[in-house]
Each structure stands twice: as C-alpha cells, then as structure tokens.
DRENDO-1510 file (C-alpha; in Angstrom, 1 decimal, always signed):
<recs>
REC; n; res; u; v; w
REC; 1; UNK; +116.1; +96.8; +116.3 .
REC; 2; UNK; +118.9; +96.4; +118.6 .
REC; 3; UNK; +119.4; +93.6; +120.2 .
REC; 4; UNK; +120.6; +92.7; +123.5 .
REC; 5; UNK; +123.7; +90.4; +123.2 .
REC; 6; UNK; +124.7; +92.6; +119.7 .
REC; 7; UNK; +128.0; +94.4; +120.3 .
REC; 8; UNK; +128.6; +92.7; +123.5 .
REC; 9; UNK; +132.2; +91.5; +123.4 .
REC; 10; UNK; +132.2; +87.7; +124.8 .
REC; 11; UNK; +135.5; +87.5; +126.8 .
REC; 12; UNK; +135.5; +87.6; +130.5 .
REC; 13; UNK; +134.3; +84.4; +130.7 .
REC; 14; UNK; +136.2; +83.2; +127.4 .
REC; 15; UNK; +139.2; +84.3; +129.5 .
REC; 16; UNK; +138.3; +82.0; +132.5 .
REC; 17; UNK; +138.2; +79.0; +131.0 .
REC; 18; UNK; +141.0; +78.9; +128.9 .
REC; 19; UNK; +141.6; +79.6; +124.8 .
REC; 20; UNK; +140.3; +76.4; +123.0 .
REC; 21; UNK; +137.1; +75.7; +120.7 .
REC; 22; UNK; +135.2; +74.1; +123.6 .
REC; 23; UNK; +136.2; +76.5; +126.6 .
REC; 24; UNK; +135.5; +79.1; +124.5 .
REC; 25; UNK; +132.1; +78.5; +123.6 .
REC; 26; UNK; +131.5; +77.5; +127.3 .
REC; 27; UNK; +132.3; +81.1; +127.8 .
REC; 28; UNK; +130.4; +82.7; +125.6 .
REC; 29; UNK; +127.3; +80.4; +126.5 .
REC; 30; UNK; +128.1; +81.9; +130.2 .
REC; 31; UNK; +128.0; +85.7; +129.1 .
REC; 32; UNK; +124.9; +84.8; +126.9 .
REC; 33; UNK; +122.6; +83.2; +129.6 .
REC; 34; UNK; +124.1; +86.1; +132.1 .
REC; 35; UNK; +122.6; +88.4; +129.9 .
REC; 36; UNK; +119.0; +88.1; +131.6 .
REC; 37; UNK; +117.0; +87.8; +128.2 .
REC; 38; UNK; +113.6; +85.9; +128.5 .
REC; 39; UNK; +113.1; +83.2; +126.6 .
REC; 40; UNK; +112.0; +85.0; +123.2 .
REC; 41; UNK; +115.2; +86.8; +123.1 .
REC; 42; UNK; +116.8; +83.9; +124.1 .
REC; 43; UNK; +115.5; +82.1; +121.1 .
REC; 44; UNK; +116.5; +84.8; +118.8 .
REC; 45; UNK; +119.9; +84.7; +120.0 .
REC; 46; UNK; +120.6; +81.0; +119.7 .
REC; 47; UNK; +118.5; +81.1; +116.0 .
REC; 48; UNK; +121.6; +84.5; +115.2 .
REC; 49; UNK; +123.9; +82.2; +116.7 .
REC; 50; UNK; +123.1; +79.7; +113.3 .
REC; 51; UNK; +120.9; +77.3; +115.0 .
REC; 52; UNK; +118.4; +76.0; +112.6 .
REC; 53; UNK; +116.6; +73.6; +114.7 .
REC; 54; UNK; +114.5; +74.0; +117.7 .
REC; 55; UNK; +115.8; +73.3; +121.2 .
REC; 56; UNK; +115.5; +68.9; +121.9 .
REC; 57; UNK; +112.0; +68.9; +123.4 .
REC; 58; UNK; +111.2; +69.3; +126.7 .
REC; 59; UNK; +114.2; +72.1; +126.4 .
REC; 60; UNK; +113.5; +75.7; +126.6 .
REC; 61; UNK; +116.0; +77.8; +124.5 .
REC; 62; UNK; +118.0; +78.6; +127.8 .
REC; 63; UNK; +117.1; +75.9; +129.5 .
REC; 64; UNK; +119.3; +74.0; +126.6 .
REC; 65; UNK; +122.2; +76.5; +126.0 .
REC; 66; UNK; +122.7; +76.0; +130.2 .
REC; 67; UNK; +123.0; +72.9; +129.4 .
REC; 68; UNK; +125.0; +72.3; +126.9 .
REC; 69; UNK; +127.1; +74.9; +128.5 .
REC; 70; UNK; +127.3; +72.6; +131.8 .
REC; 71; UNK; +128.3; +69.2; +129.7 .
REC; 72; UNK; +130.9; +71.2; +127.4 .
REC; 73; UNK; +132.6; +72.7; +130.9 .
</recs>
C-alpha cells in the first residue's frame, strides 16, 4: 500500500524556517498536515513517524501535530 506522505521529500518548508532540530521538524510537521490526509491517515503517519502513544486526550492525531507544530515554531 502506498501511502500518502511516502516519498514526499520534506523541504520547502524545512527551508523556511531555518536548518536546526526544532525548525526542522516545524517544517516537516507543516508539509505533513498540508498534506490533506484525514484523520486515519493522519494516525498512521504520526504511528510511521515512531510515535508509540496515542495523541494527549482530547487531541485528534492532527489536531496534536498542529499543535505541537505551533509551540515548537
């Protein structure tokens, strides 16, 4: 199965906010949720991504990488 964000290189946004850990992954969070997955794919991405624990309740899976994108940018 081929999966949306697979293959998709992360670095227009990477580019935007600058080289380091944080801006990076602020970038990539970006391109993900720009994506337009629904939630289920959304879940599988963050669970490919190495997440191994549910979103913090009452969080959706994109409702949490948005926001952890906003507080890390």
């Amino acid at each position: 199965m081929h999966l949306p964000w697979q293959g998709t290189r992360l670095t227009r946004e990477t580019r935007r906010h600058g080289a380091g850990p944080a801006s990076k992954a602020v970038g990539e969070l970006h391109e993900l949720l720009a994506l337009g997955l629904d939630e289920a794919e959304r879940a599988l991405a963050v669970a490919e991504l190495g997440m191994e624990v549910d979103p913090p309740a009452p969080y959706s899976p994109g409702a949490w990488l948005a926001l952890v994108a906003q507080r890390l940018g």
